[in-house]
VOPAMI-984470 format. One record per residue (C-alpha): residue number from 1; z, y, x. Coordinates in steps of 0.02 Angstrom, whole numbers, padded with zeros to 5 digits. Example, Ala and Ser with C-alpha at 12.3 -4.5 7.8 and 13.67 -1.06 7.14 Angstrom:
<nodes>
  resi      zz      yy      xx
     1   00390  -00225   00615
     2   00357  -00053   00684
</nodes>
This chain:
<nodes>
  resi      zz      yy      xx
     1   02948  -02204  -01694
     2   03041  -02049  -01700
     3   02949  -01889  -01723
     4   02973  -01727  -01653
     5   03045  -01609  -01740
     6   02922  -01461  -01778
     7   02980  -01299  -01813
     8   02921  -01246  -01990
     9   02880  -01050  -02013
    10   02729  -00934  -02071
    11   02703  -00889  -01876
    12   02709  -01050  -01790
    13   02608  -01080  -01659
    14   02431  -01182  -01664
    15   02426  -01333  -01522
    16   02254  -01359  -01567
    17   02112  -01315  -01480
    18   02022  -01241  -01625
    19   01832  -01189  -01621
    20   01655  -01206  -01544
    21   01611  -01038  -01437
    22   01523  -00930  -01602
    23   01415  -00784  -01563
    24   01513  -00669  -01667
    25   01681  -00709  -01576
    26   01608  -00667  -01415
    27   01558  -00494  -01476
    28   01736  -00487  -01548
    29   01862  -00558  -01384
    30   01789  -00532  -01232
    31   01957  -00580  -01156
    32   02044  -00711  -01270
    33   01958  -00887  -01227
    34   01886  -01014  -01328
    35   01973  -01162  -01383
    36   01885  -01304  -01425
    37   01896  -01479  -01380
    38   01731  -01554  -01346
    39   01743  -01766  -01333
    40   01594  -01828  -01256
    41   01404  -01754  -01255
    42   01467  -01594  -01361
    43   01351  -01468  -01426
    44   01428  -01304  -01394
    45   01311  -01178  -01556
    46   01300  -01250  -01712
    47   01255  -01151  -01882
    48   01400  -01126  -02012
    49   01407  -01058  -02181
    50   01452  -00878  -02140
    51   01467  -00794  -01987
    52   01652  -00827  -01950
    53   01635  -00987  -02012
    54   01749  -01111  -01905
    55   01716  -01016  -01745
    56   01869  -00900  -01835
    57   01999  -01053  -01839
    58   02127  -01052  -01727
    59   02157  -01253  -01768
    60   02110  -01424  -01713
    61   01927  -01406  -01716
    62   01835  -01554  -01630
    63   01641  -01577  -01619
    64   01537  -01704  -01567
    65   01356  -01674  -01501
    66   01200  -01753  -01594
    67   01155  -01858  -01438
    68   01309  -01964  -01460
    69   01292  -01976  -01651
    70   01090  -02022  -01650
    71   01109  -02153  -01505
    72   01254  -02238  -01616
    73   01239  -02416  -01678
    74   01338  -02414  -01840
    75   01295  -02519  -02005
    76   01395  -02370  -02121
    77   01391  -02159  -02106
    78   01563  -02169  -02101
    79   01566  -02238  -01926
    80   01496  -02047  -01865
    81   01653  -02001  -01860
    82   01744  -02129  -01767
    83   01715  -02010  -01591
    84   01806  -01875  -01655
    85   01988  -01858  -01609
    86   02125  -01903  -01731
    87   02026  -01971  -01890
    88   02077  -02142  -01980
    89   01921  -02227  -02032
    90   01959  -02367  -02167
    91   01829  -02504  -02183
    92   01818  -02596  -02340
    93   01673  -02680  -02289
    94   01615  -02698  -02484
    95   01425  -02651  -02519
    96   01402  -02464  -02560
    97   01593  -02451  -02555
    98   01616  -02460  -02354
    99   01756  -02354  -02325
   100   01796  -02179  -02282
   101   01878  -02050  -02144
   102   02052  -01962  -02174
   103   02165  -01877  -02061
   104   02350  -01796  -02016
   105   02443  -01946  -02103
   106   02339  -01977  -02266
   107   02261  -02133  -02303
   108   02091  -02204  -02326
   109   02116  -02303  -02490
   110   02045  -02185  -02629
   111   02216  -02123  -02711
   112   02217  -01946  -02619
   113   02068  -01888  -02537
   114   02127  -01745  -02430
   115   01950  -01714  -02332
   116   01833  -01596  -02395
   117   01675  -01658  -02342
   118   01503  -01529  -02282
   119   01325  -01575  -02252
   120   01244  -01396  -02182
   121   01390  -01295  -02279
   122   01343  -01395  -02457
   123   01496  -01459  -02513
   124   01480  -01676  -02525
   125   01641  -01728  -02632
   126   01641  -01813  -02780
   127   01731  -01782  -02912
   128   01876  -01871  -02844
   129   01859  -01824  -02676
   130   01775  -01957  -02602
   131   01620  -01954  -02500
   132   01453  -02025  -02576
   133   01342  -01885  -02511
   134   01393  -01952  -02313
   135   01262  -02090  -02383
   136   01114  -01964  -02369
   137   01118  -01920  -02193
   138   00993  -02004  -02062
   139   01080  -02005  -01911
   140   00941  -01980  -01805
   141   00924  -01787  -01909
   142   01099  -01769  -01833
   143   01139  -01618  -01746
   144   01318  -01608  -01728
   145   01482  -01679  -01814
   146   01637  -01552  -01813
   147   01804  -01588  -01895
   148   01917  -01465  -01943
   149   02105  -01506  -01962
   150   02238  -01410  -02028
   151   02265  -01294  -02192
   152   02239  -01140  -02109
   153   02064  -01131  -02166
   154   01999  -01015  -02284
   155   01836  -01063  -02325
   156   01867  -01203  -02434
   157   01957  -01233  -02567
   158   01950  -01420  -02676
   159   01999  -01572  -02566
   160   02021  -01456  -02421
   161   02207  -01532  -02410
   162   02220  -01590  -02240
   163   02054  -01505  -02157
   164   01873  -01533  -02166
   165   01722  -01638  -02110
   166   01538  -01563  -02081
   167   01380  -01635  -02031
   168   01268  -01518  -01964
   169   01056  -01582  -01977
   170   00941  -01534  -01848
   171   00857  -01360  -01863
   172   00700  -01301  -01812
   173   00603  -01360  -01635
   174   00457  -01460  -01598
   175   00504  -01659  -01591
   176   00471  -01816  -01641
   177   00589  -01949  -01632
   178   00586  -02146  -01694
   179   00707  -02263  -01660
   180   00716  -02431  -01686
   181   00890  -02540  -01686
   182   00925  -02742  -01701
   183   01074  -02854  -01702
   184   01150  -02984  -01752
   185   01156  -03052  -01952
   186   00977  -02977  -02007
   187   01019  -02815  -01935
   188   00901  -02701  -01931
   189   00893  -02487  -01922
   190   00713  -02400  -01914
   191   00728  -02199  -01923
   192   00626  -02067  -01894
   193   00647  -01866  -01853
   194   00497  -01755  -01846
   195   00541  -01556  -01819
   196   00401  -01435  -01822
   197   00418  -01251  -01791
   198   00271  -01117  -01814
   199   00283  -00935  -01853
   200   00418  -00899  -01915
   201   00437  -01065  -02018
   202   00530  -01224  -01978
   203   00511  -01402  -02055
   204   00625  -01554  -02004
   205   00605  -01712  -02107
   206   00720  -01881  -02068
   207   00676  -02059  -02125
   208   00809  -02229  -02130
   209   00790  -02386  -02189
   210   00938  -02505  -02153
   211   00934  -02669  -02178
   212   01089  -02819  -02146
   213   01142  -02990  -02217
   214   01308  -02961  -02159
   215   01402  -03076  -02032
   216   01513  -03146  -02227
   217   01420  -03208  -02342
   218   01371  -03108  -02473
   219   01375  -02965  -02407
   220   01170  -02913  -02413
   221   01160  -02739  -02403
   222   00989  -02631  -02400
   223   00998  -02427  -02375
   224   00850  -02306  -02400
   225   00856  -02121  -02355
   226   00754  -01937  -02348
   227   00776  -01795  -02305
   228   00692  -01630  -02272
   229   00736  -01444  -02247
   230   00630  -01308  -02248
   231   00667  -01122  -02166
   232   00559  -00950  -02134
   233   00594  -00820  -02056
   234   00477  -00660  -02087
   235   00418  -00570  -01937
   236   00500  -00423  -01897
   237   00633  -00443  -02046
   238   00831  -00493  -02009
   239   00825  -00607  -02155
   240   00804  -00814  -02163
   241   00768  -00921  -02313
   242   00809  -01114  -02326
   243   00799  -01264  -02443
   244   00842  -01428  -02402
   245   00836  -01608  -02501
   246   00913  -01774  -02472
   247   00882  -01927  -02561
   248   01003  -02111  -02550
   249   00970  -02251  -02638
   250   01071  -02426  -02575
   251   01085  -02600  -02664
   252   01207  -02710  -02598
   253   01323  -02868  -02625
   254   01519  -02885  -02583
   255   01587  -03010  -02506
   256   01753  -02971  -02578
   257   01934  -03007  -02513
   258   02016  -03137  -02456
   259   02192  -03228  -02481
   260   02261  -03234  -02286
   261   02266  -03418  -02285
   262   02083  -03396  -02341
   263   02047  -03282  -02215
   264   02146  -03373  -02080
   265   02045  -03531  -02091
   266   01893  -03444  -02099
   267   01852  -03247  -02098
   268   01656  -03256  -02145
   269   01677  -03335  -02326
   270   01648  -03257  -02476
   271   01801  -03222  -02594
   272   01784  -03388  -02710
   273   01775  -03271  -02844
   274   01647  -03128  -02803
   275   01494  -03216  -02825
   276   01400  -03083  -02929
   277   01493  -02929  -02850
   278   01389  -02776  -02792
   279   01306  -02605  -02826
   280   01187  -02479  -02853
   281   01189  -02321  -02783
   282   01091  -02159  -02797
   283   01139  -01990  -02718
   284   01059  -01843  -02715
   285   01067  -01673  -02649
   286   00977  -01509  -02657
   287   00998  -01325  -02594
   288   00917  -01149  -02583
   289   00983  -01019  -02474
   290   00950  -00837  -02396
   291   01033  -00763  -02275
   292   01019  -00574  -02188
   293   01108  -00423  -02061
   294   01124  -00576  -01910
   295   01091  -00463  -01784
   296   01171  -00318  -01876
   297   01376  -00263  -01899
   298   01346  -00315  -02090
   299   01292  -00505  -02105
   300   01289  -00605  -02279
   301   01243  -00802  -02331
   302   01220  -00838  -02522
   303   01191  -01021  -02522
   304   01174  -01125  -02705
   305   01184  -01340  -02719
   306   01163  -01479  -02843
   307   01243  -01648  -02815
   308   01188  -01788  -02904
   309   01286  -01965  -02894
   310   01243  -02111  -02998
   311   01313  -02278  -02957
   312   01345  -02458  -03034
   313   01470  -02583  -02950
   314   01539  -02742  -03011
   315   01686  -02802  -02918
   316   01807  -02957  -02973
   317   01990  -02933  -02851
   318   02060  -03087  -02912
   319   02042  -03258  -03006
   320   02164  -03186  -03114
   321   02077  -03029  -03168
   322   01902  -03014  -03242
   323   01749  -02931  -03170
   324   01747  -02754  -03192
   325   01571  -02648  -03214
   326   01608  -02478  -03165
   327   01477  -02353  -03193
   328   01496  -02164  -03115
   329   01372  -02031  -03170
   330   01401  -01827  -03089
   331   01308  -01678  -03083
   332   01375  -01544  -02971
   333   01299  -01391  -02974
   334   01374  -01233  -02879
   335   01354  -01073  -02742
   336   01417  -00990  -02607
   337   01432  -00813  -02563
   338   01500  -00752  -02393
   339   01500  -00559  -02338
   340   01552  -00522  -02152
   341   01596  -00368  -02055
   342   01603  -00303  -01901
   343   01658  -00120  -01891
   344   01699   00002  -01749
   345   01873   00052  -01755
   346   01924   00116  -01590
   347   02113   00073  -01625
   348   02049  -00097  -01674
   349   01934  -00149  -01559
   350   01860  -00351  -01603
   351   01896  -00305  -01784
   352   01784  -00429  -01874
   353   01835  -00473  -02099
   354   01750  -00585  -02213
   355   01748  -00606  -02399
   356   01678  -00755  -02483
   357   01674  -00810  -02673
   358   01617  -00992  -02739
   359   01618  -01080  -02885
   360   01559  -01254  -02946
   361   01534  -01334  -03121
   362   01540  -01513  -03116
   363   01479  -01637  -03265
   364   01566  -01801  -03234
   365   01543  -01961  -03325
   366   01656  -02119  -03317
   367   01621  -02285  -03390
   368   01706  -02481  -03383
   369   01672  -02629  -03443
   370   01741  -02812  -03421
   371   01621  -02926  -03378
   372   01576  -03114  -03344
   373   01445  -03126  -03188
   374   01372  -02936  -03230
   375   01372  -02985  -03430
   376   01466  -02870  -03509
   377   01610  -02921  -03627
   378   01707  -02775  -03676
   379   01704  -02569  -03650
   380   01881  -02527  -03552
   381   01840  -02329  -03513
   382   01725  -02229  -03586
   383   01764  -02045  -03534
   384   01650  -01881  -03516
   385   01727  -01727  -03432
   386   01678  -01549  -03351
   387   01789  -01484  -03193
   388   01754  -01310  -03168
   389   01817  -01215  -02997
   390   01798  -01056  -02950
   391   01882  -00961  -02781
   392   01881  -00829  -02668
   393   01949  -00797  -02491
   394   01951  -00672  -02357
   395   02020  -00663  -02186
   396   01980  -00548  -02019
   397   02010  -00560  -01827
   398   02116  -00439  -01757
   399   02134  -00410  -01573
   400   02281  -00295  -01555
   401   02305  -00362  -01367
   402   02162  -00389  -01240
   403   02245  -00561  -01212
   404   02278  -00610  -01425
   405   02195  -00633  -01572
   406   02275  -00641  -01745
   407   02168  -00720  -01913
   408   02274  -00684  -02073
   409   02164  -00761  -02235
   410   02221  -00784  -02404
   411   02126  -00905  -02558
   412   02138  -00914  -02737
   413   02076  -01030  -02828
   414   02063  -01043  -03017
   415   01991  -01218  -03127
   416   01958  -01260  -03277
   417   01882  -01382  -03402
   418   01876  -01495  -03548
   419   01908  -01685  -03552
   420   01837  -01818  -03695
   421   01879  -01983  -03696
   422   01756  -02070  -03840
   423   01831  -02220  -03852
   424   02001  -02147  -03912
   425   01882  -02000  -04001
   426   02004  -01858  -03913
   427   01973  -01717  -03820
   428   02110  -01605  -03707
   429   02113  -01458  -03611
   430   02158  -01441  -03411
   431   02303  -01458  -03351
   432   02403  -01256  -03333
   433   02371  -01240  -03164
   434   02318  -01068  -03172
   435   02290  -00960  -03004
   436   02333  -01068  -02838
   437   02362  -00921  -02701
   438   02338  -00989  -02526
   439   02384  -00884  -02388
   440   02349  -00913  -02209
   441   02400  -00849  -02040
   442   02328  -00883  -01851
   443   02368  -00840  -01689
   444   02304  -00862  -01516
   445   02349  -00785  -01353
   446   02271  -00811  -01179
   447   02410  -00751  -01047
   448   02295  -00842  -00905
   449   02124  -00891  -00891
   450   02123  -01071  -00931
   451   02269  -01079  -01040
   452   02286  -01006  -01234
   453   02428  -01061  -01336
   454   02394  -01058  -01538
   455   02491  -01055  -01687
   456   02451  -01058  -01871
   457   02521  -01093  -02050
   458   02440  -01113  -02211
   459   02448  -01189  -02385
   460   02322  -01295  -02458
   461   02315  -01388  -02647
   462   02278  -01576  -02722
   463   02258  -01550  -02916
   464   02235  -01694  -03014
   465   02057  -01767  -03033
   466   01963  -01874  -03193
   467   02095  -01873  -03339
   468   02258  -01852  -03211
   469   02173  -01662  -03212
   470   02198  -01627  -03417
   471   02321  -01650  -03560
   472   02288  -01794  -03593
   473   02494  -01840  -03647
   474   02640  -01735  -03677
   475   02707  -01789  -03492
   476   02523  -01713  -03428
   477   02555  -01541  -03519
   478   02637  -01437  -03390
   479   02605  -01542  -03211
   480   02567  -01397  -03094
   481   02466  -01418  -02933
   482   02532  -01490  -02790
   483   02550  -01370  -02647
   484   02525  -01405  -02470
   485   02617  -01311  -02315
   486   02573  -01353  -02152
   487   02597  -01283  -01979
   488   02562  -01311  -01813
   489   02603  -01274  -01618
   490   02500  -01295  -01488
   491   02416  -01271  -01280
   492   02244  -01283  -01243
   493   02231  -01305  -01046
   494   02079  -01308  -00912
   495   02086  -01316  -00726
   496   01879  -01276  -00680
   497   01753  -01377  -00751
   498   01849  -01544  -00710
   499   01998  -01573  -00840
   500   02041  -01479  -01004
   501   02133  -01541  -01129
   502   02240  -01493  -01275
   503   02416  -01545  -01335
   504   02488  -01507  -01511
   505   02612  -01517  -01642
   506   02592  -01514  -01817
   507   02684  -01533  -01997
   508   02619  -01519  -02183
   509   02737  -01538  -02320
   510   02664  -01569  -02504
   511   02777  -01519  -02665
   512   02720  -01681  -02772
   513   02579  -01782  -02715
   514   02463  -01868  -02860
   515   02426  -02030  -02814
   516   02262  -02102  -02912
   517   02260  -02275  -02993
   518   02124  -02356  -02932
   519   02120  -02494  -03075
   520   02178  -02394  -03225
   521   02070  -02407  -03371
   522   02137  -02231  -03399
   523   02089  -02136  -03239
   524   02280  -02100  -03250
   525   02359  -02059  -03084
   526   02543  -02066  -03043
   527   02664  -01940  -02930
   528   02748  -02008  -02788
   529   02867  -01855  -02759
   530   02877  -01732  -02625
   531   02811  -01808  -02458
   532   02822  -01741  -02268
   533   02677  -01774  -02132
   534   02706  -01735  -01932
   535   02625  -01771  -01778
   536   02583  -01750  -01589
   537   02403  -01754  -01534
   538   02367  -01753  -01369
   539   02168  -01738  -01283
   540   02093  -01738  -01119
   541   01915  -01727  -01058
   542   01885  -01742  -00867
   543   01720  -01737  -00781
   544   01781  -01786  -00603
   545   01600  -01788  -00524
   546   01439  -01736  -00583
   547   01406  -01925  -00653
   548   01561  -01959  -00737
   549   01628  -01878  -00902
   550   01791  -01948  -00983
   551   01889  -01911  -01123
   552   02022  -02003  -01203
   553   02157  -01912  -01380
   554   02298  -02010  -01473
   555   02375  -01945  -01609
   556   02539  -01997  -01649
   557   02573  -01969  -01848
   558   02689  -02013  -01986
   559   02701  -01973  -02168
   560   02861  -02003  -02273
   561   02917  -01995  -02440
   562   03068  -01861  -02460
   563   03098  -01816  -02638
   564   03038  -01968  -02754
   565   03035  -01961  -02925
   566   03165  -02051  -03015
   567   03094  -02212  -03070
   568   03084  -02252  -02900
   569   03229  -02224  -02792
   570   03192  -02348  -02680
   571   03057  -02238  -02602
   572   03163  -02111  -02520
   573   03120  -02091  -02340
   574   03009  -02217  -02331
   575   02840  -02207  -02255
   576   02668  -02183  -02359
   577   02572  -02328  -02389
   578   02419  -02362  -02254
   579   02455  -02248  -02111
   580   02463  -02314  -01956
   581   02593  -02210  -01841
   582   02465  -02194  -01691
   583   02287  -02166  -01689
   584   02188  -02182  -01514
   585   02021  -02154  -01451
   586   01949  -02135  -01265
   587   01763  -02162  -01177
   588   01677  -02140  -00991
   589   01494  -02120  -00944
   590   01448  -02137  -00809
   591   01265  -02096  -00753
   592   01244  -02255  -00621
   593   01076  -02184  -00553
   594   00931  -02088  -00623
   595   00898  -02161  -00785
   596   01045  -02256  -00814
   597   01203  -02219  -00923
   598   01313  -02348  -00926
   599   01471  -02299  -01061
   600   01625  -02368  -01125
   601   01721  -02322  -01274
   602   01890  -02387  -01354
   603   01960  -02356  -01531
   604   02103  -02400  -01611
   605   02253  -02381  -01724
   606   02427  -02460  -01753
   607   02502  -02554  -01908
   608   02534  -02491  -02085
   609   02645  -02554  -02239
   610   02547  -02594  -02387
   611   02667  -02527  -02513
   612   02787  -02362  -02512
   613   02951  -02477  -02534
   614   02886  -02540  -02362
   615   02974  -02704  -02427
   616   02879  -02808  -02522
   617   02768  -02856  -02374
   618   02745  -02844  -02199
   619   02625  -02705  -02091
   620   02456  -02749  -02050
   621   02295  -02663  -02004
   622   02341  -02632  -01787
   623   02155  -02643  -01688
   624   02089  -02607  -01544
   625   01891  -02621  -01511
   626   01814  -02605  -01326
   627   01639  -02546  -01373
   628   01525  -02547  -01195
   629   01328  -02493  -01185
   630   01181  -02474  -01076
   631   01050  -02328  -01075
   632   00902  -02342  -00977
   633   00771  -02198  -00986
   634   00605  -02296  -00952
   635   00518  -02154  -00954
   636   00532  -01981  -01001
   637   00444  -02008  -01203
   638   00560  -02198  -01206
   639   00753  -02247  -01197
   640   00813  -02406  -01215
   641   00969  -02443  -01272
   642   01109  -02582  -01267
   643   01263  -02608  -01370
   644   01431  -02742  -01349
   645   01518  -02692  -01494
   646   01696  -02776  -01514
   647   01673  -02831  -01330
   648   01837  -02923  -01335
   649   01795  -03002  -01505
   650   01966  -02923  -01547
   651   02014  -02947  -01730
   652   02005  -02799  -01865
   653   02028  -02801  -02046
   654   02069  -02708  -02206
   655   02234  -02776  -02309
   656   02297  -02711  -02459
   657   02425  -02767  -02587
   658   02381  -02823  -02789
   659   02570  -02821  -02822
   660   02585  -03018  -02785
   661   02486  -03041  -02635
   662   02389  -02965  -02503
   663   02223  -02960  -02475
   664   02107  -02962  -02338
   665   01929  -02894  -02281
   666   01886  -02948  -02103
   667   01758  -02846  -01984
   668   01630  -02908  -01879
   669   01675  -02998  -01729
   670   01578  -02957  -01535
   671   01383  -02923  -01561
   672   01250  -02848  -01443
   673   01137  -02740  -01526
   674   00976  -02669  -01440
   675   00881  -02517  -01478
   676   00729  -02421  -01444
   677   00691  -02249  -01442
   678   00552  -02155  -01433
   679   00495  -01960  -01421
   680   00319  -01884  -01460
</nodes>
């Protein structure tokens, strides 16, 4: 595939249909239009951590209502996001280690995790970047799922390489809702939702238990989750306090992966030699917050978190490696602090600016051992380590036309830390990355009603995380972080209620990308050179009658290797590992008659290599799944649901390489799931 060619400057011009309609932007541009793309059942308000908050992005901002996300039949949070335009979900399909969502041309497999994950503003990485927290949310407590892609966004800082993901949990009301969901394979999903607002003072609690065998063997998996939040209001006061708390805990066996013959002659087996492989996982999260001036020019959100994540896993790859017990222990603790302004300038009308500061101390813990069936033999890592980050950002919206809207921001960020590895009895400072300056530019301008054409720029960082981020050798002593420049171009269109849409282009260039080591007893990571990433992503929604809605987005992506580093030539040009050139995604409803929804949804993706010589093996990983389902609203407290996932019984799988072979992890193959739902 040959991609266009995208212009690259500090003022190029944003395709994407950035940002749900925000109160604050409306008092702001009264002329300059919205530009969000909303797939499917979207909820238009949703709360953000400060008052700009994404509503100020001039970038791909997608968001997907809480009706389509609690009504979803998914064994794994990660599925949430597979509605939202553009995102790459990869499903390893092993116990508490399902998989995860990435986006604009990086991968799913753990080596770079370029998403900065949210759940109500808290942020849900770990220490490397991937996603634990996304355990902790009942979907059912859903209120909407946004994603945020680009690098023009100020906000966020760590893992915020390629955008952002938030979940936002129901708020206030008066509800109570239980549903109920069976399939196939000892499936079973019972959750509950109960909102209760008095006075000034909100409560909303949310209950799961998940239960599967798995359709392989061995692949048990039982999920248990809480959650509650807690906000008041006093009368006749513009201030609002929170707290919220989520609980995980999961147990589950892997089926592990399987040699292709293997999986050829018969996808449900169990890997010969993952008999004892599984997990433990606990997750935790908790958060205070106050927030004031929301109906006044001067508005502020101080918002403070702790993250706990505690999980065991045994996994065996290969007959010819050992069982590994790997043993993760973090505590995240950190706060937010956002300021925002509205002034009267008459020269400036719409002028709106916003300051924020954050920081986060994190107290990691990292242990291996090799084992024989979950009997440890040996101690392979035993490393202890604090990551310490600490930023600040501010941007504005300037109107200087009726018909365009301009959002410079800038970001620094600052970490720090110490590193000990007790086995080896050393100790080493962080890697000199010193201040990482960010700046960001967006631009929007509405010529038309109906039409707005966007541009924006921006850098974004990837430092290097567990003992890739400290001195650990003399070749470790001066890395630098990796910077990130992307940019995009773009139209956001609408002819009357029926058809909108959005088309864009977009590139993001990184210095010298750090690629993890997933099986180094180290933690070491490697650098893969200077890489580029460009796409096209197109999206329509059309709502040709008052009973139909439609959407359907492809994104067409690809991300190369253009510097390498010299010990590995062969490299050059050649495309990252696990990125599939072409991402698609499109679904109808259709209300048949009052009552009944009947919908259809398709997802898919095209090939990757396994390796970045794109030699050693050929591409695998092309799917697409026809998902169809049946709503019936018996009555106004019960819906009844129906779900044909993999209609086609189309195949899907994860592959990956070990250097010798590859190896496979099939999905699940057609299955009708029912549900229940009830209100009270």
């Amino acid at each position: 595939m040959t991609m266009p060619k995208i212009p690259f400057a500090p003022t190029l011009l944003c395709l994407a249909a950035g940002c749900a309609s925000a109160p604050l932007l409306a008092q702001t541009a009264s002329v300059v239009a919205g530009v969000s793309f909303e797939p499917q059942r979207v909820l238009v308000s949703a709360p953000a951590v400060g008052n700009l908050g994404a509503q100020a992005l001039l970038t791909s901002v997608d968001t997907v209502s809480g009706a389509t996300l609690q009504d979803s039949t998914i064994d794994h949070n990660v599925a949430l996001f597979s509605r939202l335009p553009g995102i790459q979900l990869t499903a390893f399909n092993q116990g508490t280690t399902t998989g995860k969502p990435s986006m604009r041309g990086f991968n799913g497999e753990g080596e770079v995790n370029a998403v900065k994950l949210l759940i109500d503003g808290v942020p849900s990485n770990s220490n490397d970047g991937n996603m634990p927290h996304l355990d902790g949310v009942v979907p059912l407590g859903l209120q909407a799922a946004t994603a945020v892609r680009g690098t023009n966004d100020a906000r966020f800082g760590l893992h915020n390489i390629a955008g952002n993901l938030e979940l936002l949990m129901r708020q206030g009301g008066n509800a109570t809702d239980a549903r109920l969901g069976l399939g196939p394979w000892g499936r079973a999903d019972l959750q509950l939702a109960v909102d209760r607002e008095s006075g000034g003072f909100s409560q909303n609690y949310a209950i799961g238990v998940r239960h599967a065998d798995g359709w392989r063997r061995h692949a048990r998996a039982d999920r248990r989750s809480l959650s509650g939040q807690w906000a008041w209001a006093p009368a006749g006061q513009d201030l609002r306090f929170s707290a919220a708390l989520r609980l995980h805990q999961a147990d589950a066996q892997e089926p592990g992966y399987l040699t292709q013959a293997d999986a050829d002659a018969d996808p449900r087996q169990m890997s010969a030699v993952s008999a004892t492989d599984g997990g433990e996982r606990f997750v935790g999260q908790a958060s205070i917050g106050v927030e004031g001036g929301q109906r006044s020019r001067l508005s502020w959100r101080v918002l403070a978190y702790a993250n706990r994540f505690d999980d065991q896993r045994w996994v065996r790859f290969s007959a010819s490696a050992a069982q590994q017990e790997r043993d993760t222990d973090e505590t995240h603790r950190g706060a937010r602090a956002i300021v925002s302004w509205r002034p009267v300038v008459a020269t400036l009308p719409g002028l709106a600016l916003e300051g924020g500061i954050d920081t986060e101390r994190q107290r990691n813990a990292s242990q291996r051992h090799s084992t024989a069936e979950r009997l440890r033999v040996a101690q392979t890592r035993d490393q202890r380590w604090s990551f310490d980050i600490d930023g600040v950002f501010v941007q504005a919206v300037l109107q200087p036309l009726p018909t365009l809207r301009l959002v410079p921001g800038y970001r620094i960020d600052r970490v720090d830390g110490r590193f000990h590895d007790l086995r080896a009895g050393t100790t080493a400072g962080m890697t000199g990355d010193g201040s990482i300056r960010q700046p960001k530019l967006s631009a929007v301008w509405t010529p038309t009603d109906g039409i707005s054409a966007y541009a924006n720029w921006g850098r974004s960082f990837q430092v290097g995380v567990g003992a890739a981020g400290y001195k650990t050798s003399a070749s470790s002593a001066d890395a630098q972080a990796s910077m990130n420049t992307g940019s995009e171009l773009g139209l956001k269109f609408a002819w009357g209620p029926a058809l909108d849409g959005r088309v864009a282009v977009w590139r993001q260039t990184a210095t010298g990308e750090f690629y993890r080591q997933l099986n180094s007893n180290n933690g070491d990571s490697i650098n893969i050179g200077a890489t580029r990433r460009q796409g096209l992503d197109v999206q329509l929604r059309a709502r040709p009658s008052a009973t139909v809605d439609a959407f359907a987005t492809l994104a067409l992506q690809q991300a190369r290797i253009t510097q390498p580093l010299p010990n590995a030539p062969a490299t050059l040009g050649k495309e990252v590992d696990h990125v599939p050139r072409r991402l698609f995604n499109a679904g109808i409803d259709w209300r048949a008659r009052p009552g009944w929804t009947l919908s259809a949804w398709l997802q898919g993706q095209g090939s990757y290599w396994l390796e970045r010589s794109n030699a050693l093996t050929g591409k695998y990983g092309a799917y697409s799944t026809l998902n169809l389902g049946a709503s019936w609203a018996a009555t106004s407290m019960l819906q009844v649901d129906a779900q044909l996932l993999n209609a086609a019984n189309g195949r899907r799988e994860y592959v990956w390489w070990d250097g010798a072979k590859t190896l496979h992890s099939p999905g699940d193959p057609r299955s009708l799931n029912l549900s229940v739902r009830a209100a009270f």
